[in-house]
matplotlib code that plots the C-alpha trace (Angstrom):
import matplotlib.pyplot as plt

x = [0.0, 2.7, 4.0, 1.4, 0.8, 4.4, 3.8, 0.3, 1.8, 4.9, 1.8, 0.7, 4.1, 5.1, 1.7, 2.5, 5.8, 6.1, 4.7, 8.1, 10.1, 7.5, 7.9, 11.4, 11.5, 8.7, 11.0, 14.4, 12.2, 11.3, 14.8, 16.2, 13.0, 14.1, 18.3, 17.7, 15.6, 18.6, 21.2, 19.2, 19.1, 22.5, 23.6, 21.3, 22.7, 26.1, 25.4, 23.9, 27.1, 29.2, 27.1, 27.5, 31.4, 31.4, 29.2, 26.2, 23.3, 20.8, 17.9, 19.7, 21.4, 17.2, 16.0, 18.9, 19.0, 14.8, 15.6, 18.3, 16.6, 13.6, 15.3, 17.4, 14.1, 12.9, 16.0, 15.2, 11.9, 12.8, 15.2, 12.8, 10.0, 13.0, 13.7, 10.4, 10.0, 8.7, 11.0, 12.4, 12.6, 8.6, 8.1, 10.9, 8.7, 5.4, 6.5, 7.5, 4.2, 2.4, 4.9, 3.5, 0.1, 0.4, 2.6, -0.5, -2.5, -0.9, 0.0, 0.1, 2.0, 4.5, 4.8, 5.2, 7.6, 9.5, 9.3, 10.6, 13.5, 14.1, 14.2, 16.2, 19.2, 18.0, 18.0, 15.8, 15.5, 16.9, 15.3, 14.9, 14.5, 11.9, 9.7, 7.3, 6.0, 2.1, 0.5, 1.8, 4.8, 6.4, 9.6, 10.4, 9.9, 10.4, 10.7, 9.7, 9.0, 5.5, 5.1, 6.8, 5.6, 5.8, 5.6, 3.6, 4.2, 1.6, 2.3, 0.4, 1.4, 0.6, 1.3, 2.6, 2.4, 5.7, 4.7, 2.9, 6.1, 8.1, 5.4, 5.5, 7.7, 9.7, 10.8, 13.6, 14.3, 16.8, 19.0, 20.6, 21.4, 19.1, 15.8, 15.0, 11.5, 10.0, 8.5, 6.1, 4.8, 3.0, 3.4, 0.9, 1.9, 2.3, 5.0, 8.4, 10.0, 13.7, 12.8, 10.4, 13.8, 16.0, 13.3, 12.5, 16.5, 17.2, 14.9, 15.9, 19.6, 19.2, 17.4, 19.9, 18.1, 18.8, 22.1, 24.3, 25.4, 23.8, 22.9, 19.4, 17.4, 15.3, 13.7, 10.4, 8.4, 5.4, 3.3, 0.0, -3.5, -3.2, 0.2, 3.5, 4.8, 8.6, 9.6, 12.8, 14.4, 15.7, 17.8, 17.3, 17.0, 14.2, 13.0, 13.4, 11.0, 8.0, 9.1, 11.4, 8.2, 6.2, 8.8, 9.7, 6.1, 5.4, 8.5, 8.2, 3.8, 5.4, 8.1, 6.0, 3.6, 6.2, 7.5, 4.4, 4.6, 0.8, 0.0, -2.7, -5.9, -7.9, -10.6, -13.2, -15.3, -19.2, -21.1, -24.9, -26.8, -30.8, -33.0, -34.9]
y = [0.0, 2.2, 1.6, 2.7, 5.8, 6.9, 6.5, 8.4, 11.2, 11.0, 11.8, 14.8, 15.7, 15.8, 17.6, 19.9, 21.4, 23.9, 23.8, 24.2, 21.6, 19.1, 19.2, 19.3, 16.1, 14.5, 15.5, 13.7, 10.8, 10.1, 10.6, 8.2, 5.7, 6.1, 6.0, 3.1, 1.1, 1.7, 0.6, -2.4, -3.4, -3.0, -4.5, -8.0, -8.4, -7.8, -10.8, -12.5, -12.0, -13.2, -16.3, -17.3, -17.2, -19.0, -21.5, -21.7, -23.5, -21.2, -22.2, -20.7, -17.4, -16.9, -17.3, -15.7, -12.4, -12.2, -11.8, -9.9, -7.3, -7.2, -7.0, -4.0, -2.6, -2.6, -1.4, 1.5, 2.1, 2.3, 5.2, 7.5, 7.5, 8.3, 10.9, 12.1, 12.4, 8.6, 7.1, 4.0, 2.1, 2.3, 1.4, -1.5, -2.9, -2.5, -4.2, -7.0, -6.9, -7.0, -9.9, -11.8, -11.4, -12.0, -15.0, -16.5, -15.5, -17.1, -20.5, -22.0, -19.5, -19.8, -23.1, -23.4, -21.2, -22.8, -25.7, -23.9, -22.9, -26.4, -27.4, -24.8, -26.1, -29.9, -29.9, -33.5, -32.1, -29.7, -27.5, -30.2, -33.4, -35.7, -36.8, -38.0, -36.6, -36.0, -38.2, -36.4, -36.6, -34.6, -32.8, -30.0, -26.7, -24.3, -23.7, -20.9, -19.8, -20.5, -23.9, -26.1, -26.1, -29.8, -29.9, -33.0, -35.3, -34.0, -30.4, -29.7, -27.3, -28.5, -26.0, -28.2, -26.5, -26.8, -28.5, -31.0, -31.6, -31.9, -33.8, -37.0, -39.1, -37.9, -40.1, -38.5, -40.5, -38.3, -38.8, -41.6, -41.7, -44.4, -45.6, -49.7, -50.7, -53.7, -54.3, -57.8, -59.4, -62.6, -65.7, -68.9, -71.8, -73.9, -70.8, -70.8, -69.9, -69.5, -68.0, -65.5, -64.2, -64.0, -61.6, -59.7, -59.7, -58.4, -55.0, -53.9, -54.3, -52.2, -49.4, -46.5, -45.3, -48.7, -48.4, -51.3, -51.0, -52.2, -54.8, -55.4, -58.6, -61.1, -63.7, -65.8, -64.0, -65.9, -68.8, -67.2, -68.7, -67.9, -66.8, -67.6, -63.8, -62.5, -59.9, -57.2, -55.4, -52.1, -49.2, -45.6, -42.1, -40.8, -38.9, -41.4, -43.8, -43.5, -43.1, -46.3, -48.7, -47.5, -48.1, -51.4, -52.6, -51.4, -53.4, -56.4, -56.5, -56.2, -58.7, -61.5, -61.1, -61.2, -64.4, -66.3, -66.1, -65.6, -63.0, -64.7, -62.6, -63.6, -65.9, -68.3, -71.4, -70.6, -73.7, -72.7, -75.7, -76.3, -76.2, -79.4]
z = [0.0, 0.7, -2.8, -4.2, -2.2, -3.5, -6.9, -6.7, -4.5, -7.5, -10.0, -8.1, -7.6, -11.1, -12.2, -10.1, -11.9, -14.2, -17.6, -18.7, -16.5, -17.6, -21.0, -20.5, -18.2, -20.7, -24.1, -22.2, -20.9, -24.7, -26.1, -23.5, -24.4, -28.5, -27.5, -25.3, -27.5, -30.6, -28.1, -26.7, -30.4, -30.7, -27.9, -28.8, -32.0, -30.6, -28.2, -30.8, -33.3, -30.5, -29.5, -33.3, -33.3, -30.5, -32.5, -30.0, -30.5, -32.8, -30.4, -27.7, -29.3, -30.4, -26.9, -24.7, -27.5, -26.9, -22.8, -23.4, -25.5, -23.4, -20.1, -21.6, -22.4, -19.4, -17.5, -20.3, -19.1, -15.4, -16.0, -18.3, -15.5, -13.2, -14.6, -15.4, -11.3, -10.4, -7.3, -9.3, -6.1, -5.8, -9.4, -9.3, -6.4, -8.0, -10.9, -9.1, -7.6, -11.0, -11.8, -9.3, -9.9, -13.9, -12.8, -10.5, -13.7, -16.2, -14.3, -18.1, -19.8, -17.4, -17.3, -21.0, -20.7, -18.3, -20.3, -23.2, -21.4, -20.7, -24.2, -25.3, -22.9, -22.7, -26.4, -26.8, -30.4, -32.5, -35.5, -38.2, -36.3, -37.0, -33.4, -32.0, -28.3, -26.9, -29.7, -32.7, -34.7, -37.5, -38.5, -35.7, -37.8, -35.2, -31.0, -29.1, -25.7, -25.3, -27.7, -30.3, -34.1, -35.8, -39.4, -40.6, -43.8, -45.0, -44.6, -41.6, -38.8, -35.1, -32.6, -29.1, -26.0, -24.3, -21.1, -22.8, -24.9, -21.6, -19.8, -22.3, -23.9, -27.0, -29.5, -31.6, -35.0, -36.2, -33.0, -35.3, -38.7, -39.7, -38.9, -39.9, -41.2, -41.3, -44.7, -44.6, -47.7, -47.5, -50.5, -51.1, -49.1, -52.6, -53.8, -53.3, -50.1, -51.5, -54.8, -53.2, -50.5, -53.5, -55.5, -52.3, -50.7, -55.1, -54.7, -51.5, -52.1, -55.6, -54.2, -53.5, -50.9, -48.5, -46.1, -46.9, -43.9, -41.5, -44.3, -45.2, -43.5, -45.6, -43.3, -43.2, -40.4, -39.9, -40.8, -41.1, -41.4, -45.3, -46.2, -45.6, -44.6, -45.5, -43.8, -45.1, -42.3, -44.1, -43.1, -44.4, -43.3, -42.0, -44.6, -47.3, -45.0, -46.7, -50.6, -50.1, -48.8, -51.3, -54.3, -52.6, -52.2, -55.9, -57.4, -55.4, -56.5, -60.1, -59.8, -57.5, -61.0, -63.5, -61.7, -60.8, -56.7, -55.8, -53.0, -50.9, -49.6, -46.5, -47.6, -45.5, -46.4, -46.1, -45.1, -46.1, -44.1, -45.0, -42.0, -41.8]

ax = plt.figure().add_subplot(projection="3d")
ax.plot(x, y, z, "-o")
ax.set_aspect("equal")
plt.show()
């Protein structure tokens, strides 16, 4: 309360002077608002420039030259209503004050923010990385303070709020070079076995987009209930995942046809029985 009675006497105060000595003290509070503002700008990019040389992480250069800027801004601030006549020890206190009260406000926010902070340093994922956390997944477009933007395959933006990115599991595929997928086929039970591997283990190793090392795996997976099931372990970057199981599944579809290996469908015998 006290505070605040300082700052309201500080109003009355200031009305109070000279037409003349307020305009002055108004016309040196803006130019120190405008000067201040040029060298907060300044002084970021400076911190930014010198973050780069010393080859920080782009993440964290964005996020530390953000609360450096605004914390220069506000130091700014602070001295132009000091010198317009308000005691800066009163406003330093009432800001604080208002801090706290956004802060219960915007419980949230400020988690996500906290959050955001913890990613920034934690680094789970960088800019470009393909994940999956809170039930989506995509390619990490973007993170800033509040949330986390995941471009899909598909070209769809999904804005994650931090904390819920923190608060699940995250399942970085591009931590590692390569990602394997399992690609399964099922034959006829009267086709052969051998042949079949040997066409399959053919198209996998000729496609430029399979690692050769680790090499690729051809295997027998699974008697089913109407197929005999093959399955290719292959290795590939994770953005070639999805144009290498469709060329695969299109070649080996043309090849199983070109060399008479049937591909069996689900089918059931229907016994139709005459009520007596």
């Amino acid at each position: 309360m006290e505070t605040q009675e300082e700052v309201i006497n500080s109003f009355s105060q200031i009305f109070s002077l000279p037409l003349s000595e307020l305009l002055f003290r108004i016309v040196v509070a803006i130019a120190i608002v405008f000067v201040g503002r040029l060298i907060s700008k300044w002084l970021t990019r400076a911190a930014k420039r010198a973050m780069d040389r010393a080859k920080t992480d782009q993440m964290l250069i964005s996020f530390l030259g953000n609360i450096t800027y605004y914390a220069l801004l506000l130091i700014v601030t602070v001295i132009a209503l000091g010198v317009l006549g308000f005691p800066t020890t009163s406003i330093i206190a009432v800001l604080g004050a208002a801090t706290l009260a956004i802060g219960l406000a915007l419980q949230d926010s400020i988690a996500n923010l906290a959050s955001g902070v913890l990613i920034i340093f934690l680094r789970p994922f960088r800019i470009g990385d393909y994940v999956e956390t809170s039930d989506e997944e995509g390619f990490v477009t973007d993170i800033r303070l509040f949330h986390t933007l995941l471009t899909t395959r598909d070209n769809k933006a999904i804005y994650l709020p931090n904390k819920d990115v923190m608060g699940n599991n995250i399942t970085n595929y591009s931590d590692t070079p390569l990602i394997r997928i399992d690609l399964v086929y099922g034959i006829g039970y009267s086709d052969d076995v051998l042949q079949a591997k040997r066409i399959l283990e053919e198209i996998v190793v000729a496609n430029d987009l399979v690692a050769k090392d680790p090499a690729p795996v051809i295997a027998v997976k699974e008697l089913g209930d109407s197929s005999v099931n093959l399955i290719a372990w292959a290795y590939v970057e994770v953005k070639n995942e999805m144009i290498v199981t469709y060329n695969i599944t299109e070649q080996v579809k043309v090849r199983f046809d070109q060399e008479g290996i049937s591909i069996p469908f689900p089918q059931r015998d229907i016994h139709l029985f005459q009520p007596n």
